[in-house]
ZAMARGU-4260 file (C-alpha; in steps of 0.2 Angstrom, whole numbers, plus 5000, padded with zeros to 4 digits):
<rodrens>
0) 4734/5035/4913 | 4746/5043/4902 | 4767/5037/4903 | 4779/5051/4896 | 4794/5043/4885
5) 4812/5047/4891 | 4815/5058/4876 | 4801/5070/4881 | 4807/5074/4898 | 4821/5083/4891
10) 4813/5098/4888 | 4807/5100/4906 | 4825/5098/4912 | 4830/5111/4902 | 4815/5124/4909
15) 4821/5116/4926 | 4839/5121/4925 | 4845/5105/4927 | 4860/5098/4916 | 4857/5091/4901
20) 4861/5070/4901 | 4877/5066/4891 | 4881/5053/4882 | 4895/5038/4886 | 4908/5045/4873
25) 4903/5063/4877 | 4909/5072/4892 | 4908/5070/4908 | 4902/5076/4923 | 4911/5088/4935
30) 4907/5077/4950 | 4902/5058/4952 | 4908/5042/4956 | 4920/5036/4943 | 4926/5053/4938
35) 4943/5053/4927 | 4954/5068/4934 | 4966/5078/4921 | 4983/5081/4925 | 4990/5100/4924
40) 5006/5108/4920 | 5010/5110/4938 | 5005/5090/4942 | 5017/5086/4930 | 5030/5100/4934
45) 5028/5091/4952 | 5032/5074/4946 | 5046/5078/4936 | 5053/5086/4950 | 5052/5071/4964
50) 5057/5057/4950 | 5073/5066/4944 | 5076/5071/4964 | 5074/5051/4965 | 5085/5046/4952
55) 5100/5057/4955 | 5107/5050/4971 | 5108/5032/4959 | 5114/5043/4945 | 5126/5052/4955
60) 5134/5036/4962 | 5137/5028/4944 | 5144/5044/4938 | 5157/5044/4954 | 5161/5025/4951
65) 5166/5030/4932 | 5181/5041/4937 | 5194/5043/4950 | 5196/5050/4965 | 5205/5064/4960
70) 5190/5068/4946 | 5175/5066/4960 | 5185/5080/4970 | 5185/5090/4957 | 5176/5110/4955
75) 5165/5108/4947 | 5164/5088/4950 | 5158/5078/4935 | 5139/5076/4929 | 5143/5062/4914
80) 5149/5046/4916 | 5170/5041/4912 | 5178/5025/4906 | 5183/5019/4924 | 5167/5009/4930
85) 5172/4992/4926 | 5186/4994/4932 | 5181/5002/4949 | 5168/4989/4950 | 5180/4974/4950
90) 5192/4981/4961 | 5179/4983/4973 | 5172/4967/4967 | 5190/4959/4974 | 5195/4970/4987
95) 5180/4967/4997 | 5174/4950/4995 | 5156/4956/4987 | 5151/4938/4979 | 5151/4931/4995
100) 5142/4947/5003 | 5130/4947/4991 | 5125/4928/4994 | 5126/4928/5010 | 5113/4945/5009
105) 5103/4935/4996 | 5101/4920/5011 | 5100/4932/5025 | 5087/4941/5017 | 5079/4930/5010
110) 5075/4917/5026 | 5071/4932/5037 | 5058/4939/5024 | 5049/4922/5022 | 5047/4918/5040
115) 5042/4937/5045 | 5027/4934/5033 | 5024/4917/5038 | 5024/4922/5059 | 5018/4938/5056
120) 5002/4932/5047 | 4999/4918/5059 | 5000/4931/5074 | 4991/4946/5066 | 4975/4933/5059
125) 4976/4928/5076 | 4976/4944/5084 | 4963/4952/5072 | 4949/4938/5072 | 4953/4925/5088
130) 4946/4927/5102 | 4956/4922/5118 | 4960/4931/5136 | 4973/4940/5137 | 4974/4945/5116
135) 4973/4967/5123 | 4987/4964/5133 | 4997/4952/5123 | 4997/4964/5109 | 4999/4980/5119
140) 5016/4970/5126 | 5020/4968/5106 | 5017/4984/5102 | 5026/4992/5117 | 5045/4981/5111
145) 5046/4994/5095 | 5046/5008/5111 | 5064/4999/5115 | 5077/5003/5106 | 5087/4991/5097
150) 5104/4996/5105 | 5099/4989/5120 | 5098/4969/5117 | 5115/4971/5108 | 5127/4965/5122
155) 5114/4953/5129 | 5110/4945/5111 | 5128/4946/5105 | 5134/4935/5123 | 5118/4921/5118
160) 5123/4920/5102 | 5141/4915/5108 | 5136/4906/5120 | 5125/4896/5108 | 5143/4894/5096
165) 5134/4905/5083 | 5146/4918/5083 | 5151/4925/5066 | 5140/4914/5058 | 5124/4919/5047
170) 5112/4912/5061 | 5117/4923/5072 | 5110/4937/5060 | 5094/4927/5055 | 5086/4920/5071
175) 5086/4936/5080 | 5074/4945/5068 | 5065/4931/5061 | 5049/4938/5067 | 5044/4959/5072
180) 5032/4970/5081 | 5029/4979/5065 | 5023/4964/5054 | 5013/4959/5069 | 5005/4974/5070
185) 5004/4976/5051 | 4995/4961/5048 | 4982/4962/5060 | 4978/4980/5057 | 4977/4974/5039
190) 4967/4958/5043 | 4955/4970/5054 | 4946/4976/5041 | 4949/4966/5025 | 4942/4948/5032
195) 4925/4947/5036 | 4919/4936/5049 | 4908/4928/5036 | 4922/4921/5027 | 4929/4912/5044
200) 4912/4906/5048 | 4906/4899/5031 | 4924/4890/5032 | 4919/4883/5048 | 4902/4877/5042
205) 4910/4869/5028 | 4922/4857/5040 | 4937/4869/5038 | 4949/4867/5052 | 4961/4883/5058
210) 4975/4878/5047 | 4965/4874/5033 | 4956/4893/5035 | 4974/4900/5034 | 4978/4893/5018
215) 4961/4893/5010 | 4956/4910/5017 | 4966/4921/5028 | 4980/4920/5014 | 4971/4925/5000
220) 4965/4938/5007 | 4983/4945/5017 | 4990/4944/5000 | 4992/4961/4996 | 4997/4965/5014
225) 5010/4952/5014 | 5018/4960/4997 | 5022/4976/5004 | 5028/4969/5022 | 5039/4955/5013
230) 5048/4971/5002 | 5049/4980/5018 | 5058/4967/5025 | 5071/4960/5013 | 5072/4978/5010
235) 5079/4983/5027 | 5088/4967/5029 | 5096/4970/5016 | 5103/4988/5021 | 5104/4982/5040
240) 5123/4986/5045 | 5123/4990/5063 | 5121/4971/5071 | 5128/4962/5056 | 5143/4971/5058
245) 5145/4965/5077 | 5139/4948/5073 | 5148/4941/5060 | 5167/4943/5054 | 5177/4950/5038
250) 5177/4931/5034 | 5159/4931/5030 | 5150/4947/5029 | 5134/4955/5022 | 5136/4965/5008
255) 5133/4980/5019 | 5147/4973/5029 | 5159/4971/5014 | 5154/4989/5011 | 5161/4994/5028
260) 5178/4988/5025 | 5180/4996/5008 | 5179/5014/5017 | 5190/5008/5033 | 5205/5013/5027
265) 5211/5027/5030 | 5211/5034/5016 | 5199/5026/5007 | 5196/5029/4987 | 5176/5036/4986
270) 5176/5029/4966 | 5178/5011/4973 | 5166/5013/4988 | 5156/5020/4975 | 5156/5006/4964
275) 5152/4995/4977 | 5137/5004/4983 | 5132/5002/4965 | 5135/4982/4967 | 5126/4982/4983
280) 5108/4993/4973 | 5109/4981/4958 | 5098/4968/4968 | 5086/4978/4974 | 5082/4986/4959
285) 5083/4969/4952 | 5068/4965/4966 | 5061/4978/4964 | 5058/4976/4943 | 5053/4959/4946
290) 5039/4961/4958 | 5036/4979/4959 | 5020/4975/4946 | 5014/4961/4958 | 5015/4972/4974
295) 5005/4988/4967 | 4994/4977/4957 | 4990/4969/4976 | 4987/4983/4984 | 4979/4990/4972
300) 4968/4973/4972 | 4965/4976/4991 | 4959/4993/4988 | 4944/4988/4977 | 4939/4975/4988
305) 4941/4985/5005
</rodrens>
């Protein structure tokens, strides 16, 4: 029996019309799994587009807290930044009480984000991968509370939380929302198809009680999941207005809040609520620089192993 070497094959490929193999620092093929695409003009054209359409309502806003309200309202109105931002900022800094906003955002935010991952992983591991009766109609009961709109629970909520003596306060604003349908539903659609069953049993062969399997296992692998809803939700609890602004007083408001009462007046100066709004994006910018890597590199993470 005769073997044929790999270099003489090549000749038959070529009489065969079939491509010729290339090397690793050659070029690559058209098709095939780990293929790098090239960008073209109109890709980047695209993405210049959508990022300077992103950046210029933040651009806009530091350019209208740099100058009066006479210069905003001019035609045409300003496109550089003036000499009255530090100013602006610490007149809305003062007139509206943002250092106290911007704490009591900072604790708002910050308890409901922790316990809407915490409850919300908990109920969407056990929704996804415990078996119990009644989990299709418990979770179609969750699902059917984001049908109801939030406008609805305002009068009964705001009468329990005065009843309770938590009116004005900040738990008034925290216990209500430490736990949504959305994260629920999140988790566990998440949780579906990144843990495998074989995960939860091995656990169990090994001794692993449920606890121990949430921390050891489910966590690990919610991880990514848990990145994105926890921005989500500090993220919208930051910028939530509408019960915060029935719930608690001009004594000790949210920075959205604080926000309101610059612009009650009535005639209010737009180069101070301007400079406010700047105040009240600095921290989420801040958030956003120091765990932005960690969130894509998450999901990113969760990709590969999906």
């Amino acid at each position: 029996m005769t073997t044929t070497s790999p270099t003489s094959t090549a000749p038959d490929l070529r009489a065969a019309g079939l491509p010729k193999p290339q090397g690793r620092g050659r070029g690559r093929l058209k098709l095939g799994a780990g293929q790098q695409l090239k960008a073209g003009p109109l890709t980047y054209t695209a993405l210049v587009v959508v990022g300077l359409g992103s950046i210029f309502p933040l651009y806009w806003t530091l350019v209208a807290a740099s100058h009066d309200q006479q210069r905003i309202l001019d035609t045409p109105p300003p496109l550089v930044p003036g000499g009255r931002l530090w100013s602006n900022l610490q007149a809305a800094w003062e007139q509206a009480n943002l250092g106290k906003a911007i704490v009591n955002s900072i604790v708002v935010s910050g308890c409901i984000t922790l316990a809407t991952l915490f409850f919300c992983t908990l109920a969407g591991y056990a929704f996804a991968k415990m078996r119990f009766r009644g989990r299709g109609a418990l979770m179609t009961a969750v699902i059917a509370t984001l049908t109801i709109p939030p406008q609805l629970s305002v009068v009964p909520l705001f009468m329990m939380m005065s009843d309770i003596g938590w009116g004005g306060k900040l738990e008034s604003v925290i216990f209500p929302t430490l736990v949504g349908a959305f994260g629920v539903f999140f988790m566990r659609q998440y949780l579906i198809e990144a843990l495998p069953y074989e995960l939860i049993e091995a656990a169990k062969v090994d001794g692993a009680n449920n606890l121990r399997i949430v921390w050891s296992v489910v966590l690990p692998v919610a991880r990514p999941a848990m990145m994105v809803l926890g921005m989500l939700t500090f993220v919208q609890a930051w910028n939530d207005f509408f019960w915060p602004f029935l719930a608690l007083n001009q004594q000790n408001p949210t920075i959205q809040v604080a926000l309101g009462q610059l612009s009650a007046s009535y005639t209010p100066d737009q180069s101070i609520v301007m400079a406010g709004a700047l105040i009240s994006t600095l921290p989420l910018l801040l958030v956003f620089v120091i765990f932005g890597k960690q969130i894509v590199g998450g999901i990113m993470a969760g990709a590969v192993k999906g």
